[in-house]
C-alpha positions in Angstrom: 0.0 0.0 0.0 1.1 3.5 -0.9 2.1 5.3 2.1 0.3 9.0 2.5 2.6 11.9 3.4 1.0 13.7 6.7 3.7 16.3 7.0 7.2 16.7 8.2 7.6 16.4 11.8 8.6 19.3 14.1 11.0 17.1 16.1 12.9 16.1 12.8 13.2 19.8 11.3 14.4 20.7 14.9 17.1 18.0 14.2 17.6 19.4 10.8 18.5 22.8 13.1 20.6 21.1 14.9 22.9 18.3 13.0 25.1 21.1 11.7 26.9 21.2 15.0 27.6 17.8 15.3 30.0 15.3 13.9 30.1 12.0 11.8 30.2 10.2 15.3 27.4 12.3 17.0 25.3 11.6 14.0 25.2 7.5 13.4 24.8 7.6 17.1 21.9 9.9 17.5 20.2 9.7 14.3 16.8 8.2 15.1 15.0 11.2 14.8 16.7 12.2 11.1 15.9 8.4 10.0 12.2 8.3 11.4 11.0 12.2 10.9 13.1 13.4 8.3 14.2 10.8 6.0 11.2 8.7 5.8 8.7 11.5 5.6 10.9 13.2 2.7 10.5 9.9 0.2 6.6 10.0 0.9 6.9 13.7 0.2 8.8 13.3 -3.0 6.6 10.8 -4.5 3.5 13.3 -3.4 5.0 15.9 -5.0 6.1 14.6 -7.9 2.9 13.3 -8.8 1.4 16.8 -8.6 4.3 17.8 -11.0 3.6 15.1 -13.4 -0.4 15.6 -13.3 0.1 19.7 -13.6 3.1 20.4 -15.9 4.3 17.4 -17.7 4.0 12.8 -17.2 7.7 13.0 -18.6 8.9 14.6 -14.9 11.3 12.3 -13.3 10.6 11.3 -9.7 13.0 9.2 -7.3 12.5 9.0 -3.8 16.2 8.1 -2.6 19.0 9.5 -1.8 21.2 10.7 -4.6 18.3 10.5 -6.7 15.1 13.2 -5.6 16.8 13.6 -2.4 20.5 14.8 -1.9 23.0 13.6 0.6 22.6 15.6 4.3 26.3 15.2 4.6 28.5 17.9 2.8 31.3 17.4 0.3 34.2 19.3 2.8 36.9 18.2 0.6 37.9 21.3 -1.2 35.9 23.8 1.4 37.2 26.2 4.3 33.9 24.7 6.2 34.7 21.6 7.3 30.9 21.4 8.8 30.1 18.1 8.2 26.2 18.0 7.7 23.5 21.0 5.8 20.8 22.4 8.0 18.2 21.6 5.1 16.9 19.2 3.0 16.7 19.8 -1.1 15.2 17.8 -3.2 14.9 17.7 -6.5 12.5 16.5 -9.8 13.7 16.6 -13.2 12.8 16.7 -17.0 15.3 14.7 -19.5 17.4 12.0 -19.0 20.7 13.8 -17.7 19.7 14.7 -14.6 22.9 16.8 -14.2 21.8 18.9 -17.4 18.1 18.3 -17.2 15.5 21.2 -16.4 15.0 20.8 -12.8 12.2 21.7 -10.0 13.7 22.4 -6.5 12.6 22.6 -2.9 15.0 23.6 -0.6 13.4 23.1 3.3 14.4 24.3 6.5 13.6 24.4 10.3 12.2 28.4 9.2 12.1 28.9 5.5 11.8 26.8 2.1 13.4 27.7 -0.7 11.7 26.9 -4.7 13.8 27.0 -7.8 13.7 25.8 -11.4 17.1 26.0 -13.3 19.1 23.8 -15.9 22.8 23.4 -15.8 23.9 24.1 -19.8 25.1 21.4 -22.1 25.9 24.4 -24.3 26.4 27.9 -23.5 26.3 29.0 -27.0 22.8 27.3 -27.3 21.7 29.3 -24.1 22.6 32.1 -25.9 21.5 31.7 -29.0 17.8 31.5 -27.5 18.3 34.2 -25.4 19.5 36.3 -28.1 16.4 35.0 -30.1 13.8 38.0 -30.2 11.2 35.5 -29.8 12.3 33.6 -27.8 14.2 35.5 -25.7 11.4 37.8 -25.1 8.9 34.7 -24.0 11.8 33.7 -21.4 11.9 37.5 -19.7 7.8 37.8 -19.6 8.3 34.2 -17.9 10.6 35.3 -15.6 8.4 38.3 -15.2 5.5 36.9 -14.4 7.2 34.4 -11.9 8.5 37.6 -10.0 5.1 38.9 -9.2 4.8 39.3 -5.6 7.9 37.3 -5.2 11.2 38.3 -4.0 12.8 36.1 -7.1 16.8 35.8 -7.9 18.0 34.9 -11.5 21.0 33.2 -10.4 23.8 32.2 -12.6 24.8 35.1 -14.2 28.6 34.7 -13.5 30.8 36.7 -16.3 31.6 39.5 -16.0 31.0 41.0 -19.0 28.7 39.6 -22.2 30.6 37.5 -24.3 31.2 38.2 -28.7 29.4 38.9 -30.5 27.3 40.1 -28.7 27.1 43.9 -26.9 26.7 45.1 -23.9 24.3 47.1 -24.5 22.2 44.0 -25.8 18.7 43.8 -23.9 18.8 40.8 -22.5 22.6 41.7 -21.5 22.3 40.1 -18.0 20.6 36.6 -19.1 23.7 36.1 -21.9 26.0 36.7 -18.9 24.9 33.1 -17.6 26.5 30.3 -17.2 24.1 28.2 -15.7 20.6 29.5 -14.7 18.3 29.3 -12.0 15.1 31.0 -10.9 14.5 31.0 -7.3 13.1 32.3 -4.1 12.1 31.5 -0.4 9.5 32.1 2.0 9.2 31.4 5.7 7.7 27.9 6.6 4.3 27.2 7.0 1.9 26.0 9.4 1.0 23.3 7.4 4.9 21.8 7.4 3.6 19.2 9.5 0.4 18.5 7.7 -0.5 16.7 4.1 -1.5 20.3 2.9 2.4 20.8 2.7 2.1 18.8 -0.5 -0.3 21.3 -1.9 1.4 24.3 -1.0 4.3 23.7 -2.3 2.8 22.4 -5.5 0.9 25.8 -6.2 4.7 27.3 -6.2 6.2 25.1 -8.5 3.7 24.9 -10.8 4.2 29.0 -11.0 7.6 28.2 -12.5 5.6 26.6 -15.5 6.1 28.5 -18.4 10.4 29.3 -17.2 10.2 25.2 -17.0 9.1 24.7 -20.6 11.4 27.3 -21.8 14.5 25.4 -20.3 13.0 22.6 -21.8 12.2 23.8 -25.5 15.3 25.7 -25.5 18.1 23.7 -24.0 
């Protein structure tokens, strides 16, 4: 039998607060409540999830409730950072469109003990295909009254934009400058957590949000 999500306990976003302070040891000792409320409810919540995605946006939306699939690791990669702090404070998970997850268009959820984050963004394959649609007049147009529409009554980032200048051919003084100064691309914003966190209308919630991202979705999609 299919298991319902009812919500992400309090007790394991607590935990979530917490297990940035601790160590590898602390952790496999002490990790009932990250197993039990955390963990377990996160798989039910991706599979929810995901099915609203499929049913409102597109059947071809990948869903995989494991780790390393929907769900990344909880331990950090400290290998080549400063911050040697062992474990994230949040959960992100993740649904895709393609079959490169790496590349493909991608929904996220980002969720913490107070806030949770919602994204859509692709990695690029090609950068000259990014901005050759961008440059597009049509195209690039339909992108920025995407992204336009997504920003209504949001507080929305276009992250990505990493050179510092636009590359040849194109000018500066280009008008969708900023977008060919991307080098990956990701729309995304956060708002504090709900009430309903710990209830199945979490599920719902967070749906209505992604499914905002809609038409920036099927741009990545038809574009990349």
């Amino acid at each position: 039998m299919a298991v319902e999500f009812t919500g992400f306990p309090r007790e394991g976003l607590d935990f979530l607060a917490e297990l940035p302070s601790h160590d590898k040891e602390w952790f496999a000792a002490n990790r009932g409540p990250y197993d039990e409320c955390v963990a377990a409810s996160a798989k039910v919540f991706v599979d929810a999830l995901g099915e609203r995605l499929q049913d409102a946006i597109s059947p071809a939306i990948v869903v995989q409730p494991k780790v390393n699939g929907a769900i990344s690791p909880i331990n950090r990669d400290v290998r080549f950072s400063a911050d040697k702090t062992a474990y994230k404070d949040h959960l992100l998970l993740k649904w895709w469109e393609g079959e490169n997850k790496k590349l493909a268009p991608t929904f996220y959820v980002r969720l913490s003990s107070v806030a949770v984050g919602f994204a859509s963004g692709a990695m690029f394959d090609s950068v000259d295909r990014w901005r050759e649609a961008v440059d597009d007049e049509k195209s690039g147009a339909s992108l920025v009254a995407a992204l336009h529409e997504l920003a209504a009554g949001r507080e929305l980032e276009v992250a990505g934009a990493e050179l510092k200048r636009v590359s040849a051919p194109y000018g500066a003084d280009h008008p969708r400058a900023d977008l060919l100064r991307h080098k990956m691309f990701q729309a995304r914003w956060s708002e504090p957590l709900p009430d309903s966190v710990s209830k199945a209308e979490f599920v719902d919630w967070c749906a209505e949000r992604l499914v905002a991202t809609t038409d920036v979705h099927r741009w990545l999609v038809d574009n990349l």
